[in-house]
C-alpha positions in Angstrom: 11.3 -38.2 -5.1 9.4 -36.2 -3.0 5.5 -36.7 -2.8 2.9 -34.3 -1.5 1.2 -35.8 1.7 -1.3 -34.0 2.3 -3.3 -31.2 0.2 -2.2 -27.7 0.5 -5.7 -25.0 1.0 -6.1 -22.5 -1.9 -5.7 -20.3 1.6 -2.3 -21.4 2.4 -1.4 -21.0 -1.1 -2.3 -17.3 -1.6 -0.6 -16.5 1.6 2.6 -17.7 0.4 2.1 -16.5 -3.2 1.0 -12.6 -1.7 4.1 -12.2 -0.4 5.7 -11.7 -4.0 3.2 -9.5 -5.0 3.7 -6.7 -2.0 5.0 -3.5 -3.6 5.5 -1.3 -0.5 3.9 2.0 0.1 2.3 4.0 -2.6 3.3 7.3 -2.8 1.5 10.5 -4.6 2.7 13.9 -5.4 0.4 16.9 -3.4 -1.1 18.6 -6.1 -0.7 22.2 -4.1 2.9 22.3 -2.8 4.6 19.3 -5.1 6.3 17.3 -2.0 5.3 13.5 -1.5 2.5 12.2 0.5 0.5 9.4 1.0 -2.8 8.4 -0.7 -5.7 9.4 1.2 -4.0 11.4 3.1 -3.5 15.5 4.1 0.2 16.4 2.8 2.3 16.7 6.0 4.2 19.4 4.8 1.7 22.2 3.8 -1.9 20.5 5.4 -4.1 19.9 2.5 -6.4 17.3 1.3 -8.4 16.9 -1.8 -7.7 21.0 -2.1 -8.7 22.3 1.1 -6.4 22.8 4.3 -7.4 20.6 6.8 -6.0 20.9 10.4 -2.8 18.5 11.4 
């Protein structure tokens, strides 16, 4: 039977265990021209953030 030789750090532990939990990239829907962009982001289809056109 296997038997743990040495303690593993609550570090190590999370790394492994965050892995699992990684859901890719989080996408929103631009409120003015409906396409997909990223969160905190300007849409790169028609240029605007938070409601104002921002320059690309």
């Amino acid at each position: 039977m296997a038997v743990q030789q040495q303690k593993k750090s609550k570090q190590k532990i999370r790394q492994r265990k965050a892995a699992n939990r990684y859901r890719g990239f989080q996408t929103n829907i631009c409120a003015q021209c409906g396409d997909i962009a990223l969160p905190h982001r300007a849409c790169p289809s028609c240029g605007y953030y938070k409601g104002k056109k921002v320059e690309l």
